[in-house]
C-alpha positions in Angstrom: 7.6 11.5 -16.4 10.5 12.6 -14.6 11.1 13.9 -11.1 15.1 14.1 -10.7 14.6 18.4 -12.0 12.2 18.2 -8.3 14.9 16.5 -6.4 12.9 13.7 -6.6 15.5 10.8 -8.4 12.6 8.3 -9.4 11.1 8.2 -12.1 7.8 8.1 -12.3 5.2 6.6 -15.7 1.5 6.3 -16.2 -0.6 3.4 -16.1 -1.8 2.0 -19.1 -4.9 4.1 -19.7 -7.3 1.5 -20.5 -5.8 -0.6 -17.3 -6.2 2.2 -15.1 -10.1 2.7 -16.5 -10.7 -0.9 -16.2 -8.9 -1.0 -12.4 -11.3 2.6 -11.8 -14.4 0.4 -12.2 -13.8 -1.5 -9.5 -12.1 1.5 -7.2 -14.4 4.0 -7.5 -13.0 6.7 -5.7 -10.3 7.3 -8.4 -11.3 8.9 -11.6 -8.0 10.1 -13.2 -5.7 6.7 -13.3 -2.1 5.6 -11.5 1.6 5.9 -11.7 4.2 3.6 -11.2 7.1 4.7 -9.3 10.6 3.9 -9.2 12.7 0.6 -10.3 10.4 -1.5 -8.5 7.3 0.5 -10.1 5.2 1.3 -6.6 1.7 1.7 -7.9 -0.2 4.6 -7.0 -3.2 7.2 -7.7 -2.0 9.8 -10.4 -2.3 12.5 -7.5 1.1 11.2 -5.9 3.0 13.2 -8.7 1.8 16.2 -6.4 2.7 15.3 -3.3 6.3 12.8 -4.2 9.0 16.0 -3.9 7.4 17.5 -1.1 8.0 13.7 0.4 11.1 12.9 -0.7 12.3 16.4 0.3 10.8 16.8 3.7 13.0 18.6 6.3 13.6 15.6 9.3 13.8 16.5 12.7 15.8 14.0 14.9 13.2 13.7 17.1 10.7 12.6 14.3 9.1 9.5 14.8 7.7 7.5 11.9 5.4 4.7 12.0 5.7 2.4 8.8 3.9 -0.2 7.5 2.1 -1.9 4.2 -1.7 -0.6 5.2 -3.4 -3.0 7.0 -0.3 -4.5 8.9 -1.5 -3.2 12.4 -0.1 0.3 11.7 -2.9 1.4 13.8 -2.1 -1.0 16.8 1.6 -0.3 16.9 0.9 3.8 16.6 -0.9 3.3 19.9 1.8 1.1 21.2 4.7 3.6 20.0 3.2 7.0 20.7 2.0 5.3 25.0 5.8 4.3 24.9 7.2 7.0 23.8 5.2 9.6 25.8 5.9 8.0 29.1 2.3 6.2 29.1 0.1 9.4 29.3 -3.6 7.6 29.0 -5.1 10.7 29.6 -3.7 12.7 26.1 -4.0 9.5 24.2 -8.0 9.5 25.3 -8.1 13.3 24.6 -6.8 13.6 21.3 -7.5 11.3 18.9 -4.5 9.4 17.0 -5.3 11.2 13.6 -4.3 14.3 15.2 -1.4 12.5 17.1 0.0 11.5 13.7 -0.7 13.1 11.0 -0.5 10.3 7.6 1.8 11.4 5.4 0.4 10.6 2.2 -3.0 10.2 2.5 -3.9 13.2 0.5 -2.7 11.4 -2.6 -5.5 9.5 -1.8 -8.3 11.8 -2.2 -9.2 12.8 -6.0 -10.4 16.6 -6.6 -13.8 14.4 -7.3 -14.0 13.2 -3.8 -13.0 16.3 -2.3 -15.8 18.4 -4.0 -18.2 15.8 -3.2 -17.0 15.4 0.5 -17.7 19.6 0.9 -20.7 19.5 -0.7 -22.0 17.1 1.6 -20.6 19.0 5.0 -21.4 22.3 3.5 -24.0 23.2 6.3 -21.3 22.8 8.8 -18.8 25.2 9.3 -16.8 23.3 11.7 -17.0 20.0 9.4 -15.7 21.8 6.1 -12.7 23.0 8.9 -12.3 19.7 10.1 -12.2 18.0 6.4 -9.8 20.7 5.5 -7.5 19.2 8.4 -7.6 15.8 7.3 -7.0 16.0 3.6 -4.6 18.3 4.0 -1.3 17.3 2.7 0.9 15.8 5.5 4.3 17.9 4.8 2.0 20.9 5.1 0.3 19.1 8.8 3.7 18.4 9.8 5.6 21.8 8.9 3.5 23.3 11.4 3.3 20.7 14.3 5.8 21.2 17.5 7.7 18.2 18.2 8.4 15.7 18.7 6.3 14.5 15.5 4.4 11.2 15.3 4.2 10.1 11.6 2.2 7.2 10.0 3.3 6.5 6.7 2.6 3.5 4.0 5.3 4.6 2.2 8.4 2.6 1.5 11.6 3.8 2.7 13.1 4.2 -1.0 10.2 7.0 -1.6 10.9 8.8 1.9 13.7 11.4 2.5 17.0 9.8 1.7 18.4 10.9 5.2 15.3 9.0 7.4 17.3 6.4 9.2 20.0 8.9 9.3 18.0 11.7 11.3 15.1 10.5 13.0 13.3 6.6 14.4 11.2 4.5 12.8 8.8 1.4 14.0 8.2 -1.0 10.8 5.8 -3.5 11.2 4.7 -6.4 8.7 2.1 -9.0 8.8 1.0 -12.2 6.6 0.4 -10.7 3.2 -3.1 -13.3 3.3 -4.5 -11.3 6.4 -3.0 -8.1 4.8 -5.4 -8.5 1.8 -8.7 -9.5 4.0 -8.4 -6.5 5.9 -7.3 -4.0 3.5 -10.7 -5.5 1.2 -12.8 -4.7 3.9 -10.9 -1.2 4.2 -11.5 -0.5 0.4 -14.8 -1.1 0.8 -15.3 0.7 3.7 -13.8 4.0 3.2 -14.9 6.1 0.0 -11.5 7.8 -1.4 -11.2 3.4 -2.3 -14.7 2.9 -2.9 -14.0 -0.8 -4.1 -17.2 -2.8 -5.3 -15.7 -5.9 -6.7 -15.6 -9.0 -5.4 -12.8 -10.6 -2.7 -11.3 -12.8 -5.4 -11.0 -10.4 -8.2 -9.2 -7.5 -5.0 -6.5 -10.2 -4.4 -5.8 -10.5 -8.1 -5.1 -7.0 -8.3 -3.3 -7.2 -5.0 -1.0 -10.1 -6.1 -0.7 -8.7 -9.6 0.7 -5.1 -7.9 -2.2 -3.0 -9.1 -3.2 -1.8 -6.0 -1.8 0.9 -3.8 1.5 0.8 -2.5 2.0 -2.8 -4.0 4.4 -4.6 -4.7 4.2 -5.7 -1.2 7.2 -8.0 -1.1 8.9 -5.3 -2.2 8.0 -2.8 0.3 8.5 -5.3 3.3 12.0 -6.3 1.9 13.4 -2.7 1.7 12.5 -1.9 5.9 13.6 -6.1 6.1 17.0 -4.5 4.6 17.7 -2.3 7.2 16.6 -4.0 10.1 19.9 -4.0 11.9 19.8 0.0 11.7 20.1 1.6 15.1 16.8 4.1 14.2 14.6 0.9 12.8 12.8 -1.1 14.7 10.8 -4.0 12.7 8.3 -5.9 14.4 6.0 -8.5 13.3 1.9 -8.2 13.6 2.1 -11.5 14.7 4.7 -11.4 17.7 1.9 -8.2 18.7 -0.7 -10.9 18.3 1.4 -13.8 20.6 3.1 -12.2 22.6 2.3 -8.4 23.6 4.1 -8.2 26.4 7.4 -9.0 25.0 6.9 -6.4 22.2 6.3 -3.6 24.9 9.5 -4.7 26.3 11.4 -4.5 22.7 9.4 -0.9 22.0 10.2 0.6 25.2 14.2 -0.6 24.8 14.3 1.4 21.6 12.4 4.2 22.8 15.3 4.0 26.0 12.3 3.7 28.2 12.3 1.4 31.3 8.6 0.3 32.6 7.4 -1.7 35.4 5.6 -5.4 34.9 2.6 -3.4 36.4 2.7 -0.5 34.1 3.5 -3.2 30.9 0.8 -4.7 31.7 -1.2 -2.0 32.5 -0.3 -0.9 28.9 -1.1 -4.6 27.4 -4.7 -3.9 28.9 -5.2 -0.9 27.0 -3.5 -2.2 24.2 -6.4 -5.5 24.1 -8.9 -5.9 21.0 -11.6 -5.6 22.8 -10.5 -2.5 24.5 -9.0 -1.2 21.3 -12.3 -1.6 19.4 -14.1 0.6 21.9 -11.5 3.1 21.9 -13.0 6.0 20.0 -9.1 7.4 20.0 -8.3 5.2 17.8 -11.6 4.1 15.6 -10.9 6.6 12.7 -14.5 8.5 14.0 -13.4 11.4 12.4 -13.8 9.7 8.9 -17.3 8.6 9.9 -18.4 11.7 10.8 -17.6 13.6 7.4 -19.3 10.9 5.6 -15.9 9.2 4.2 -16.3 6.1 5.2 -19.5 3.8 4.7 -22.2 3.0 6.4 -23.1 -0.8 6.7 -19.4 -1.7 6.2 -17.0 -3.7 9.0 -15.4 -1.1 11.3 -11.8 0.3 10.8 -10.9 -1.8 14.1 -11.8 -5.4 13.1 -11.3 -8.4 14.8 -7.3 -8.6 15.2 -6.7 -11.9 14.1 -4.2 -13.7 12.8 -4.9 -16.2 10.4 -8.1 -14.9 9.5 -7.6 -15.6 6.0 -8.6 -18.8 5.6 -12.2 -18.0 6.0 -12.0 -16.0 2.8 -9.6 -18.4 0.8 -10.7 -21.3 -1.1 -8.2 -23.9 -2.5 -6.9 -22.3 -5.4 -6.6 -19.0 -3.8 -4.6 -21.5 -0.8 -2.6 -22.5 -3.8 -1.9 -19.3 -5.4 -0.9 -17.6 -2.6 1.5 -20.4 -1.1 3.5 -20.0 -4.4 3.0 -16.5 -4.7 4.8 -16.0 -1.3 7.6 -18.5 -2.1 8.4 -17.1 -5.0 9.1 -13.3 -3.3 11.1 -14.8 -0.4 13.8 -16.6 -2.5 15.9 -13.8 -2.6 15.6 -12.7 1.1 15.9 -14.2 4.4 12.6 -12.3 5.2 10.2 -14.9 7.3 7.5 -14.5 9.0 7.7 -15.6 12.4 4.9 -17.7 12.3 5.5 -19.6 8.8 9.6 -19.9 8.9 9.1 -24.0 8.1 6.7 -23.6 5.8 8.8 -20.9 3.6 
């Protein structure tokens, strides 16, 4: 399959079919099969044939502000972080309105198979205000965004080759990565939370898929290393989860220089406060409610705020997975001087 006749210049091929039915027993919330797109063959849902040219081709506003990550990097924490920045700390919108209406995701209705979605109505059919609200969030996000004033707050998984060409060119983004091993715990526990995954395997059999790029958005190197490219870029800004993690203060600082924002130590602190893990768990702004109260996500499962820790991996690892992963990672970051801030002796 080809999209350069959609002004889309990638091309795009199916999964193997009896891969993708042997990946869909374990990710129950797809039941068509996956696409590989591009030269470095980004692996997602078959649905993201749909929604790629209305992606690629989406009219920018240079006063667009995107939000970029692999999922599960602490997209969520650094939305918060950007959107307080950016909108001259205003605690009392950012309580108001939660941060799914703040930024709408761009891709997320790639996500959601014609399955799901009938199932999903069916059970919020007695609610006219629910099947409205479901409406909203599956809707796809050129559509959301067409329609929103600006300036436009954007959370996006995708990598920069699969955005408009002119991104960097027109409007800001805020990258942030994070320790492929914590990646992988959390975005587990997401998959299992959060039906449109629906993942029932076990950890060990997720992180083979994960390493093995048959998941979404993988490969993961790969998507790291294009943002990693262009980190000198005026309209980039790339930050590590970590440097969050150590040292929150000084990542204010760096957000709030490329936003051309200049903040007290109180109100930076004030920020760093609100900004906490604890605080950040009870923040309902944040918490992805919304999901819970449609019935997407699953009951019994760990929250969409976890515990916001780095290095949590190693609770889930055993020594081959240890192994496999050290190697794993050394073998992606030969051909980069990408390093994690927290690893750069050990890679």
């Amino acid at each position: 399959m080809d999209l350069k006749n959609n002004n889309v210049p990638l091309e795009i091929n199916n999964v193997d079919q009896e891969l993708a039915n042997k990946i869909m027993k374990l990710f129950t919330g797809e039941h068509t099969g996956f696409v590989r797109v591009g030269p470095k063959g980004y692996f997602f849902p078959q649905k993201y044939t749909e929604e790629a040219s209305k992606i690629y081709n989406m009219p920018l506003r240079d006063s667009d502000v995107f939000v970029a990550s692999y999922p599960r990097s602490g997209t969520t924490w650094t939305q918060e972080l950007v959107w307080m920045v950016a909108n001259d700390l205003d605690y009392e919108k950012s309580a108001a309105v939660p941060l799914t209406q703040r930024y709408p995701f761009l891709e997320f209705s790639i996500c959601v198979h014609p399955v799901m979605k009938k199932k999903f109505t069916e059970e919020n059919s007695y609610s006219e205000d629910k099947l409205k609200l479901l409406e909203d969030v599956i809707q796809p996000g050129t559509d959301q965004l067409a329609s929103m004033p600006s300036p436009r707050f954007i959370k996006t998984h995708l990598p920069l080759s699969l955005l408009p060409p002119d991104l960097l060119e027109t409007a800001k983004m805020v990258y942030v990565a994070r320790d492929p091993r914590d990646v992988v715990v959390s975005f587990y526990h997401l998959n299992r939370l959060i039906r449109t995954q629906g993942y029932i395997g076990d950890f060990k059999t997720y992180w083979h898929y994960f390493i093995n790029d048959l998941h979404h958005w993988t490969p993961y190197f790969e998507h790291l290393k294009e943002a990693w490219e262009k980190r000198h870029h005026p309209n980039l800004l790339f930050l590590f989860y970590e440097e969050l993690s150590k040292d929150l203060q000084k990542t204010v600082r760096r957000v709030s220089q490329f936003f051309n924002k200049d903040y007290t130590m109180d109100e930076i602190i004030k920020l760093c406060e609100h900004l906490s893990i604890m605080n950040f768990k009870n923040n309902k702004s944040v918490n992805f409610n919304v999901m819970a109260e449609l019935g997407v996500t699953i009951t019994g499962e760990q929250s969409f705020i976890r515990k916001g820790k780095a290095g949590g991996w190693r609770d889930y690892f055993d020594e081959e997975m240890t192994k496999e992963a050290e190697s794993w990672m050394q073998n992606n970051l030969r051909d980069t001087d990408l390093r994690f801030p927290h690893l750069e002796e050990d890679f």
